[in-house]
ZAMARGU-4260 file (C-alpha; in steps of 0.2 Angstrom, whole numbers, plus 5000, padded with zeros to 4 digits):
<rodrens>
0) 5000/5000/5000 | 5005/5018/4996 | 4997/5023/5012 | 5007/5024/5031 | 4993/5030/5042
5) 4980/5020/5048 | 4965/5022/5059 | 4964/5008/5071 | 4946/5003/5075 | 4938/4992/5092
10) 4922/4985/5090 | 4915/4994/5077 | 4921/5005/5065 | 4910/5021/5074 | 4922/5014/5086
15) 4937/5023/5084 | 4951/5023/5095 | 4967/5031/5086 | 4980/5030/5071 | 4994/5021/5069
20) 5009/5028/5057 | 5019/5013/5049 | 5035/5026/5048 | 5037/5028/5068 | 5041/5011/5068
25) 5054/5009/5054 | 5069/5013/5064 | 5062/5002/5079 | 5061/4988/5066 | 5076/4990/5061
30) 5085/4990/5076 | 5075/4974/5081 | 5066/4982/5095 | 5047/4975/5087 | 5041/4959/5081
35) 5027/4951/5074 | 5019/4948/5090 | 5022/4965/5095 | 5006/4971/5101 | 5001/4989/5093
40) 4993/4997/5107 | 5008/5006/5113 | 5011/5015/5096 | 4991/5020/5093 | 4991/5040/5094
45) 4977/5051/5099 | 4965/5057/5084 | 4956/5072/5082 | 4939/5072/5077 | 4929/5087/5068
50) 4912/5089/5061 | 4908/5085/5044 | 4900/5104/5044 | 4918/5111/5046 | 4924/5121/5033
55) 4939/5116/5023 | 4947/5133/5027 | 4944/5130/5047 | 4949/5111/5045 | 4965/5117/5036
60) 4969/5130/5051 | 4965/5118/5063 | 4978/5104/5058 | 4991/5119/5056 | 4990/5123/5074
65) 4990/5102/5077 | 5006/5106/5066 | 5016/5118/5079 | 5010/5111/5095 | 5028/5103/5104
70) 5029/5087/5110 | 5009/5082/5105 | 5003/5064/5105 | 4990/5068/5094 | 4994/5064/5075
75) 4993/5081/5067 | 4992/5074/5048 | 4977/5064/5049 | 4959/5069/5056 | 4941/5057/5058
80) 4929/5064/5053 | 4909/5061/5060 | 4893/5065/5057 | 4878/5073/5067 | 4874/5056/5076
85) 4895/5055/5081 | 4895/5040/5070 | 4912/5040/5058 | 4908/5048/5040 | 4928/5045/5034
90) 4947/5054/5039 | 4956/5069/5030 | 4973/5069/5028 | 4983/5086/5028 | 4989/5080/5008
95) 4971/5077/5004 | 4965/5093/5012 | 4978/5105/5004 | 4974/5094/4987 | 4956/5100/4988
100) 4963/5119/4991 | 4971/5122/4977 | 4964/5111/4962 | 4967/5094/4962 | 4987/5093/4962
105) 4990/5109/4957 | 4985/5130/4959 | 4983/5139/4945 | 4980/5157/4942 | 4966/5162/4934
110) 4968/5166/4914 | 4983/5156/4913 | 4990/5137/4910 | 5007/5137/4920 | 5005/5129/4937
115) 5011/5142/4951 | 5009/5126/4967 | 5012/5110/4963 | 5011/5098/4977 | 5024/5082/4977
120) 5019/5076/4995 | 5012/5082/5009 | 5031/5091/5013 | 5039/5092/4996 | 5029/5108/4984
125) 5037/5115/4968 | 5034/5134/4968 | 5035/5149/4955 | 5048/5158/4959 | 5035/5172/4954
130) 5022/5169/4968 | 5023/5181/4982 | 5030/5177/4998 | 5013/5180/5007 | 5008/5169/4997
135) 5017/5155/4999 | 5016/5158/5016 | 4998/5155/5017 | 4998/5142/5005 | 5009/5129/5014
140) 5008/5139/5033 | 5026/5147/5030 | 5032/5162/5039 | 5045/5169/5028 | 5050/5185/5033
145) 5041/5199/5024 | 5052/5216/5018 | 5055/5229/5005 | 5068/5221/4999 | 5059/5207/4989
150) 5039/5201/4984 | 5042/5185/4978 | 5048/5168/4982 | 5063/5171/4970 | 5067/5187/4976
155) 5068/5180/4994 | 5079/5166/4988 | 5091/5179/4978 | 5089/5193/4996 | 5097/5176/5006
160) 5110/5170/4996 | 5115/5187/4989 | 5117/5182/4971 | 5107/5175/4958 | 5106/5156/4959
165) 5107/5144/4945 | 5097/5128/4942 | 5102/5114/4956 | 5108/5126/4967 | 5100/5125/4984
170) 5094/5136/4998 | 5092/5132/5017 | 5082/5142/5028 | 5075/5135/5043 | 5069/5117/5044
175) 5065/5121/5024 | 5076/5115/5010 | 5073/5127/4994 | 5081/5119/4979 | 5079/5131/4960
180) 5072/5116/4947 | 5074/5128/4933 | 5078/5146/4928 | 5080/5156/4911 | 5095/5165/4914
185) 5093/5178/4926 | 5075/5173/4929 | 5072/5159/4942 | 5056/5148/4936 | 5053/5135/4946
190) 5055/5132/4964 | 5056/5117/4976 | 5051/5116/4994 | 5057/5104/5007 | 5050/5105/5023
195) 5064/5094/5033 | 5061/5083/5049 | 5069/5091/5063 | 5085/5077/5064 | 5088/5079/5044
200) 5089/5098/5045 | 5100/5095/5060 | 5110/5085/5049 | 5111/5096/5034 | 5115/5111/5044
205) 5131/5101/5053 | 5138/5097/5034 | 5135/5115/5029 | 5147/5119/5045 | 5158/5108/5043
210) 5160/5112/5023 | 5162/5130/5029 | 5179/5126/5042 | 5183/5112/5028 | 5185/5130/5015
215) 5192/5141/5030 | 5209/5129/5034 | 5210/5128/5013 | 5211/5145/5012 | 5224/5149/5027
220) 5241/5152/5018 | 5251/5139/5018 | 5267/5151/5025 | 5257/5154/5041 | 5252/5136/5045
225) 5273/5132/5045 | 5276/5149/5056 | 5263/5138/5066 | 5271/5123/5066 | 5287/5131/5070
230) 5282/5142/5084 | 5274/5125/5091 | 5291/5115/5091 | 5301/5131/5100 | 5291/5129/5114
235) 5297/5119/5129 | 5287/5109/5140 | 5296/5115/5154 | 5291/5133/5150 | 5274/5127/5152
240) 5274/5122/5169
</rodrens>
């Protein structure tokens, strides 16, 4: 199956007592920490459940919040959905919400054919470079900083890495991963966006660092680093103590 959450039902399936998400238990797998006769109940989280009168717009700003709460037991991508009697009418995902939101798979401006949101996943969109940065942030529940000194997602791409990227070149900022797919000379077109688990933006931002010292002791003259080594062999322990 193409799916990794799951409701888990008791008696009935009005009967609904959580969700299970098949990725939280990849790395215990893999470390042999489960079996087969693992029982699940230790791994079922909280659901929320909403009206089926909700209002996509409230449903959407509902599971942002669920998004940014620390620490939460309740699965914020996923939501049951009941009707008048409190029987189940079906679940929402985050995916299939934002899907409904802006057209399918895609937003489109009206009057024209080129596709300014594209979604990939439920953390991977590609952008234009031409949407503004407002909206981008309400699109996909961003807060990129707003200023004179751009309007759009390209702009605020070229404001950060003060130059004009190229095509591959990529952009981090946050716990987002911004990555130019394609771009017609000085013009960026396309835009991807990565919103990165905490431990994999960790990850990246370590590299980045370390690429950074990696350039710094390249660039040190290779003169100084013998005046080092020189001034290092005159000194006598003895001195020291």
């Amino acid at each position: 199956s193409a799916h990794s959450r799951y409701p888990v039902i008791g008696e009935s399936i009005d009967d609904i007592q959580g969700i299970i998400d098949f990725k939280e238990l990849a790395q215990p797998l893999a470390k042999g920490l489960l079996s087969p006769q693992t029982l699940i109940i230790s791994w079922i989280r909280p659901v929320r459940f909403v009206s089926e009168q909700m209002y996509l717009s409230e449903l959407l700003s509902l599971m942002q919040r669920m998004r940014q709460i620390p620490n939460s037991r309740q699965h914020p991508e996923m939501v049951i959905v009941v009707d008048e009697f409190g029987g189940t009418a079906g679940l929402i995902t985050r995916e299939d919400l934002i899907a409904e939101i802006i057209g399918g798979n895609s937003y489109q401006v009206t009057g024209t054919e080129e596709f300014t949101l594209q979604m990939l996943d439920d953390r991977t969109f590609i952008v234009q470079a031409q949407l503004s940065v407002e909206e981008v942030n309400q699109l996909l529940n961003l807060d990129l900083p707003l200023t004179e000194d751009y309007q759009t997602l390209g702009g605020f791409l070229i404001y950060q890495l003060q130059k004009i990227p190229t095509a591959g070149e990529k952009l981090w900022y946050e716990n987002l991963e911004f990555t130019v797919i394609s771009a017609e000379g000085p013009r960026l077109d396309q835009i991807k966006i990565t919103q990165l688990e905490e431990l994999e933006n960790e990850q990246i931002v370590n590299a980045f660092l370390e690429c950074e010292e990696e350039e710094k002791i390249n660039q040190t003259p290779s003169d100084e680093l013998i005046d080092n080594s020189v001034f290092q062999s005159e000194i006598d322990p003895q001195d020291i103590n």
